[in-house]
Structures are given as structure tokens and as C-alpha cells.
N, CA, C and O atoms as CSV, one atom per row, in Angstrom:
chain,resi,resn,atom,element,x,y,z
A,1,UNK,N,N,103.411,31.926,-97.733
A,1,UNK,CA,C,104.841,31.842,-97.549
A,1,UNK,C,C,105.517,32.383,-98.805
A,1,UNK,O,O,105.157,32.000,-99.917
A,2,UNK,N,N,106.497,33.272,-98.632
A,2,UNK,CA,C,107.326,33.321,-99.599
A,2,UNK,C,C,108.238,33.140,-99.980
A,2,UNK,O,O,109.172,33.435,-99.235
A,3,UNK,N,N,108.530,32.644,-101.135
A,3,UNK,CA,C,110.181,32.562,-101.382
A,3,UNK,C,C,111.192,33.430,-101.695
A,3,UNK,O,O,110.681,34.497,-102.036
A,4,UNK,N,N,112.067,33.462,-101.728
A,4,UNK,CA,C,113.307,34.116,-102.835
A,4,UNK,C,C,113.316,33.514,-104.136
A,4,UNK,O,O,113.060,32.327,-104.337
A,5,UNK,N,N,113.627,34.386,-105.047
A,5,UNK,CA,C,114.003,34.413,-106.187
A,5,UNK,C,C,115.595,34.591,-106.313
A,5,UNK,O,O,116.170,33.686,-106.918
A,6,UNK,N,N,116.006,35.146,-106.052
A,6,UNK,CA,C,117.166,35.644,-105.743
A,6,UNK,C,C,118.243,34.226,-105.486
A,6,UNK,O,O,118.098,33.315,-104.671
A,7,UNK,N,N,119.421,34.449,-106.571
A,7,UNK,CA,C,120.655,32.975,-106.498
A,7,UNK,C,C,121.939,33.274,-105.820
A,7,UNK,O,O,122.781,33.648,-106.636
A,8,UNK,N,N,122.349,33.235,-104.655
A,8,UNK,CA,C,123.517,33.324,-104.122
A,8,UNK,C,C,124.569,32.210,-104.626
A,8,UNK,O,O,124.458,30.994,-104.779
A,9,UNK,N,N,125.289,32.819,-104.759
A,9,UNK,CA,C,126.378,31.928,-105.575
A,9,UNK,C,C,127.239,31.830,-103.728
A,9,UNK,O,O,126.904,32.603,-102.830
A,10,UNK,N,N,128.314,30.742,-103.549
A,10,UNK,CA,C,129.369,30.495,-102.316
A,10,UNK,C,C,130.385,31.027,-102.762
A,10,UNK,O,O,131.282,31.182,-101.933
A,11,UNK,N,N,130.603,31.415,-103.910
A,11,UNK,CA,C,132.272,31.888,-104.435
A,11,UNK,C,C,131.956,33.403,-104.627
A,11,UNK,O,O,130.983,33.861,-105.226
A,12,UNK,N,N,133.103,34.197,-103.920
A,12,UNK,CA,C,133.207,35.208,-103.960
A,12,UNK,C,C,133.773,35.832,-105.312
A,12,UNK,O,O,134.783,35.239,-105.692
A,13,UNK,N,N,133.312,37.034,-106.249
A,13,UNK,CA,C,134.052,37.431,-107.083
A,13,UNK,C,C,135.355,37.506,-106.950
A,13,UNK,O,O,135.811,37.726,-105.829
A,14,UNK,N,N,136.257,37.333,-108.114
A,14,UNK,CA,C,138.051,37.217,-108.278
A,14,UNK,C,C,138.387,38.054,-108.173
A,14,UNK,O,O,139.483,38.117,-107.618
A,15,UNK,N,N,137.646,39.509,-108.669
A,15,UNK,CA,C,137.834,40.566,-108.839
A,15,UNK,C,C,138.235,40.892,-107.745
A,15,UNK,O,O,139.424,41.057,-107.472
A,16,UNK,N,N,137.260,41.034,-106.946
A,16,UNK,CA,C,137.346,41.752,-105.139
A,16,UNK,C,C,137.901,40.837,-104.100
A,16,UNK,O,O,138.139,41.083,-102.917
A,17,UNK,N,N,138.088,39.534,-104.896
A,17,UNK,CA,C,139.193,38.526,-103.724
A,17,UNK,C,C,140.404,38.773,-103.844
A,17,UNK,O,O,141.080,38.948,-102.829
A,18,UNK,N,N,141.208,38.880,-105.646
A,18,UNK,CA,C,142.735,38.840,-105.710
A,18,UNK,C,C,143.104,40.485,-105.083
A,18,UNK,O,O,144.296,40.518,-104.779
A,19,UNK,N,N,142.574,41.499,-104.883
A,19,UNK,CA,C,143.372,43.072,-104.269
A,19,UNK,C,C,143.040,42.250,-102.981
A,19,UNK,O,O,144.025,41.704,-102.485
A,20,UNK,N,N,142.087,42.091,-102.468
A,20,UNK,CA,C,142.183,41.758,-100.902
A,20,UNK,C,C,143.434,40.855,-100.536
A,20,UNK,O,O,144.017,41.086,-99.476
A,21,UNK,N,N,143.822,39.951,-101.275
A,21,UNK,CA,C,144.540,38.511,-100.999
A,21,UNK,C,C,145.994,39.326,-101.186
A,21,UNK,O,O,146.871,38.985,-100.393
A,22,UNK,N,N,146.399,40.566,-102.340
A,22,UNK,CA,C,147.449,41.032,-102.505
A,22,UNK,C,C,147.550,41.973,-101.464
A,22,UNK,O,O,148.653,42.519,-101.494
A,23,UNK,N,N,146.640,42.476,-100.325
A,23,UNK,CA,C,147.229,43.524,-99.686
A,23,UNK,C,C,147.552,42.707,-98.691
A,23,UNK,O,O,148.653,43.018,-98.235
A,24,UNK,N,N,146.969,41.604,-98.043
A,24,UNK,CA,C,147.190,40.529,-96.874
A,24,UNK,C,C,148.671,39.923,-97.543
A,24,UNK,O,O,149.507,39.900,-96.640
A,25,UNK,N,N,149.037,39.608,-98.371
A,25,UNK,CA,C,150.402,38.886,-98.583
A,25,UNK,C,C,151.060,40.446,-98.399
A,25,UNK,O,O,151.319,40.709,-97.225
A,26,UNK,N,N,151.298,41.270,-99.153
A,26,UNK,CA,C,151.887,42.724,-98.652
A,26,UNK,C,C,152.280,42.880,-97.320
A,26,UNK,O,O,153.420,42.954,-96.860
A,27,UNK,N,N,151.093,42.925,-96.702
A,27,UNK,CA,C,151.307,42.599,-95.414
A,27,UNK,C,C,152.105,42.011,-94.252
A,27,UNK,O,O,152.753,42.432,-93.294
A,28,UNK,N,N,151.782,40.929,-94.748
A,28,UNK,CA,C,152.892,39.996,-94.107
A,28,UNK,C,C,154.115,39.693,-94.354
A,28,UNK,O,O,154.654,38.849,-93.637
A,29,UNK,N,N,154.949,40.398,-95.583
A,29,UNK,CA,C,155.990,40.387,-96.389
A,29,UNK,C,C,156.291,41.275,-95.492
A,29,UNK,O,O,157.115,40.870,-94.672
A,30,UNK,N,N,155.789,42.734,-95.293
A,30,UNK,CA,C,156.638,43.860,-94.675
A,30,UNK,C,C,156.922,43.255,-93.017
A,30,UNK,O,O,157.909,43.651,-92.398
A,31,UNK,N,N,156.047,42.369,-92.464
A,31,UNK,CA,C,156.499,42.476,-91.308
A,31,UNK,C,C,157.241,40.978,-91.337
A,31,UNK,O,O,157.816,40.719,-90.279
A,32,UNK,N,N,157.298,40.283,-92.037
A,32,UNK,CA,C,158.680,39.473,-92.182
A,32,UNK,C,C,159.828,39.613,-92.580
A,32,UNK,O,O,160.803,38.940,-92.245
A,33,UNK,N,N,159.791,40.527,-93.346
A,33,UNK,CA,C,160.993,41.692,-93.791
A,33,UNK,C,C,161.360,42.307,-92.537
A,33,UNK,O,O,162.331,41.877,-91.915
A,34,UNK,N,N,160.760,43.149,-92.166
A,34,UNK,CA,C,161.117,43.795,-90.503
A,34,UNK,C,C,161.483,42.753,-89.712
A,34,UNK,O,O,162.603,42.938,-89.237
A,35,UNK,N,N,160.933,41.647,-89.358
A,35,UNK,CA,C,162.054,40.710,-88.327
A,35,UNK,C,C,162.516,39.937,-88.838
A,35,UNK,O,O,162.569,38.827,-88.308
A,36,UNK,N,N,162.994,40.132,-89.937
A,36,UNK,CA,C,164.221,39.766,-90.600
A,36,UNK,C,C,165.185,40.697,-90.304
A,36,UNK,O,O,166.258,40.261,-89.886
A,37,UNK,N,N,165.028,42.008,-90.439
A,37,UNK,CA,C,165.903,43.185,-90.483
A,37,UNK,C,C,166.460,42.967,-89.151
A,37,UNK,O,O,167.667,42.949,-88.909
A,38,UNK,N,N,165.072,42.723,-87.883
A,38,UNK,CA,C,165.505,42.705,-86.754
A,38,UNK,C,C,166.994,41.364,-86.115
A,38,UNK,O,O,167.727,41.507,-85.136
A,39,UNK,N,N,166.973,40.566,-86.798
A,39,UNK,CA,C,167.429,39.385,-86.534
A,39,UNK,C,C,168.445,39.542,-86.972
A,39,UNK,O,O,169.321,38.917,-86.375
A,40,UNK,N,N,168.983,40.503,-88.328
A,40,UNK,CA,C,169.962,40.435,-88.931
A,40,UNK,C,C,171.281,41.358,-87.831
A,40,UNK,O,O,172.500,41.278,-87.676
A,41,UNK,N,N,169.897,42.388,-87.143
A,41,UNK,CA,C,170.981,43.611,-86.338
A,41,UNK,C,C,171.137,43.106,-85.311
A,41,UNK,O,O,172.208,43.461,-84.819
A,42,UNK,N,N,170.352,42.130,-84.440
A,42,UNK,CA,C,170.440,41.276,-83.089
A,42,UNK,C,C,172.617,40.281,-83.780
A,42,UNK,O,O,173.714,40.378,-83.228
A,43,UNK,N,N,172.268,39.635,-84.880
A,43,UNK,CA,C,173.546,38.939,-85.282
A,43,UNK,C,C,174.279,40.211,-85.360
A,43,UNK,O,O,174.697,40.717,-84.318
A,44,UNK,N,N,174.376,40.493,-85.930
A,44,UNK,CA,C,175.603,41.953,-86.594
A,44,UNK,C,C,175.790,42.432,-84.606
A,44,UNK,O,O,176.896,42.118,-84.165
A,45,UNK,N,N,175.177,42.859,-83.942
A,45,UNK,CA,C,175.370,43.028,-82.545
A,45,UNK,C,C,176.503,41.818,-81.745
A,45,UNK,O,O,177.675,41.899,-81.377
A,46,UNK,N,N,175.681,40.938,-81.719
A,46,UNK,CA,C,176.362,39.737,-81.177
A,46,UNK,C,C,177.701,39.700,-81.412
A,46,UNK,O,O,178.543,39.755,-80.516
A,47,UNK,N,N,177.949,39.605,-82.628
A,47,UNK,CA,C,179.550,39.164,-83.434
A,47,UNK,C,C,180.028,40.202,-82.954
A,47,UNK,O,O,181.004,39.765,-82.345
A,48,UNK,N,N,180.009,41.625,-82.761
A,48,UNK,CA,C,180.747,42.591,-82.514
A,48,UNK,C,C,180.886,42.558,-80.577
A,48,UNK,O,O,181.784,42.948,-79.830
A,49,UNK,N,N,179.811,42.033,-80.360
A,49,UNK,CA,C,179.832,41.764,-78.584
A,49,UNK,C,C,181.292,40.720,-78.437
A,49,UNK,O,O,182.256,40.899,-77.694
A,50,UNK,N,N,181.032,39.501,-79.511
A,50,UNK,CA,C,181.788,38.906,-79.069
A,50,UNK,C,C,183.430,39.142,-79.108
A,50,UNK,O,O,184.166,38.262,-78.662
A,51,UNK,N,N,183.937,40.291,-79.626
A,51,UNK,CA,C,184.618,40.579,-80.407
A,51,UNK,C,C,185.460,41.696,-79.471
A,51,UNK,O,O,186.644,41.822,-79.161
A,52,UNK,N,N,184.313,42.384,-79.206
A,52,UNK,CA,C,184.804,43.275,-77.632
A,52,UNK,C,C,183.966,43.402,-76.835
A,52,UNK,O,O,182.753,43.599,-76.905
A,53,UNK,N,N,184.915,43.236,-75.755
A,53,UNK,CA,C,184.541,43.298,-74.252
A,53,UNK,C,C,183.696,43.988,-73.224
A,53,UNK,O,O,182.991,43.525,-72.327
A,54,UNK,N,N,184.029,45.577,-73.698
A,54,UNK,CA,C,182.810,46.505,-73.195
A,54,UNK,C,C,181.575,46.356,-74.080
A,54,UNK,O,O,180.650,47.012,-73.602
A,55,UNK,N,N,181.247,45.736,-75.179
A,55,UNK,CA,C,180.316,46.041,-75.744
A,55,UNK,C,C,179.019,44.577,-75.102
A,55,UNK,O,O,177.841,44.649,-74.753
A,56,UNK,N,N,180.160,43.192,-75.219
A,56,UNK,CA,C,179.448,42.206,-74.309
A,56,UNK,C,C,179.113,42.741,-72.631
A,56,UNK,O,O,178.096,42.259,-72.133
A,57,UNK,N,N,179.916,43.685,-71.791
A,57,UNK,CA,C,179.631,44.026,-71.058
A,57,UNK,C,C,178.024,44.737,-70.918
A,57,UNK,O,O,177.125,44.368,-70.163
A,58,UNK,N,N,178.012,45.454,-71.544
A,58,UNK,CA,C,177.018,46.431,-71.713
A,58,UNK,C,C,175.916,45.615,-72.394
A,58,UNK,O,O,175.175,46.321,-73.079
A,59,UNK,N,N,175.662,44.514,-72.385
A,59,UNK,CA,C,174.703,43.860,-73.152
A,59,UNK,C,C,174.387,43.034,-72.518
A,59,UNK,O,O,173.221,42.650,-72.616
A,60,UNK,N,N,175.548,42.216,-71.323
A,60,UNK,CA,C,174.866,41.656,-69.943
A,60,UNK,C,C,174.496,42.199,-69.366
A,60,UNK,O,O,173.555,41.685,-68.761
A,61,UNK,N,N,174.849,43.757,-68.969
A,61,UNK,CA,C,174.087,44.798,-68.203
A,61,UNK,C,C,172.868,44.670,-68.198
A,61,UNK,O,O,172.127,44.298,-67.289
A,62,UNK,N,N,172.575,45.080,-69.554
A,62,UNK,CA,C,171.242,45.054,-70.068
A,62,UNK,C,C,170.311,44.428,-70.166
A,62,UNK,O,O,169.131,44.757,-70.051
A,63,UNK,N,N,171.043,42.891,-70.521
A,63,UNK,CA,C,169.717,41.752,-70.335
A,63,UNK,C,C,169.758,41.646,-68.904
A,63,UNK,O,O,168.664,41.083,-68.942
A,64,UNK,N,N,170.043,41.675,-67.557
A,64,UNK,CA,C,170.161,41.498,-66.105
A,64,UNK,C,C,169.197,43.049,-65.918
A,64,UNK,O,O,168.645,42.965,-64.821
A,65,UNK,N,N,168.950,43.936,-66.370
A,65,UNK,CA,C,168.168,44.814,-65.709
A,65,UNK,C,C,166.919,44.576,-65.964
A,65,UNK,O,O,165.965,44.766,-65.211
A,66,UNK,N,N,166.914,43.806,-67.929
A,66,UNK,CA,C,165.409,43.662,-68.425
A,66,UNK,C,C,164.883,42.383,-67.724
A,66,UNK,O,O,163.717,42.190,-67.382
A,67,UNK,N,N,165.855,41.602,-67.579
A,67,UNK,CA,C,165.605,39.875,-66.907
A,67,UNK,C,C,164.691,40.615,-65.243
A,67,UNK,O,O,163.622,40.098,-64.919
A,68,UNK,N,N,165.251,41.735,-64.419
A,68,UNK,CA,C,165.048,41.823,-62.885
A,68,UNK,C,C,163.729,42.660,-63.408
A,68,UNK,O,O,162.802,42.389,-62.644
A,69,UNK,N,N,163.399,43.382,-64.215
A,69,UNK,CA,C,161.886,44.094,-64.234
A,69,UNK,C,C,161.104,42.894,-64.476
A,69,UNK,O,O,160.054,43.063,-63.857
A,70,UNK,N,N,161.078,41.647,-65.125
A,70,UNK,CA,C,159.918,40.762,-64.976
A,70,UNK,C,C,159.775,40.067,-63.484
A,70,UNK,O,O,158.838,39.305,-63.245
């Protein structure tokens, strides 16, 4: 029978964990940033819907055509 010699350590080097760990937070910053952006133009929309009439028009239109395709 043979053994190993050979010592596996459970902890991964810091080196090659902290770039991995900084591109995954990167990551998720840009696309919380983006629906942030999104949320900000959904409000900025709204207030101006509410504000005038054809524009709320055209936006019930819209959710009633996307609401009848499901």
C-alpha cells in the first residue's frame, strides 16, 4: 500500500482568492448599478406620466398589450 507524502492545506492561497473575490464584487456592483439606473428611469417615467395625460395614456396602452401576450 502506498501513501502520499504530499500536504494539502483546506485554505486556498490569498493571492488567487482576493482578484477572484474582486472581480465577483465588480460584478455585482455593475449589475446593481444597472437596476438601479433602471429604477431610477421607470420613476423619472412615472412622474412625467403622471403629469401628462398622453404619456399615462401610452403607458396603459402598453402595459394592456404586454399584460394580453402572457
Amino acid at each position: 500500500m502506498t501513501t502520499s507524502t504530499a500536504t494539502y492545506t483546506a485554505r486556498t492561497s490569498t493571492k488567487a482568492l482576493l482578484p477572484w473575490l474582486a472581480s465577483i464584487a465588480a460584478q455585482q456592483w455593475k449589475a446593481w448599478h444597472a437596476a438601479r439606473r433602471l429604477v431610477r428611469a421607470d420613476e423619472l417615467t412615472w412622474t412625467m406620466a403622471l403629469q401628462d395625460a398622453r404619456l399615462m395614456a401610452d403607458l396603459s396602452r402598453a402595459m394592456s398589450e404586454t399584460a394580453g401576450q402572457r
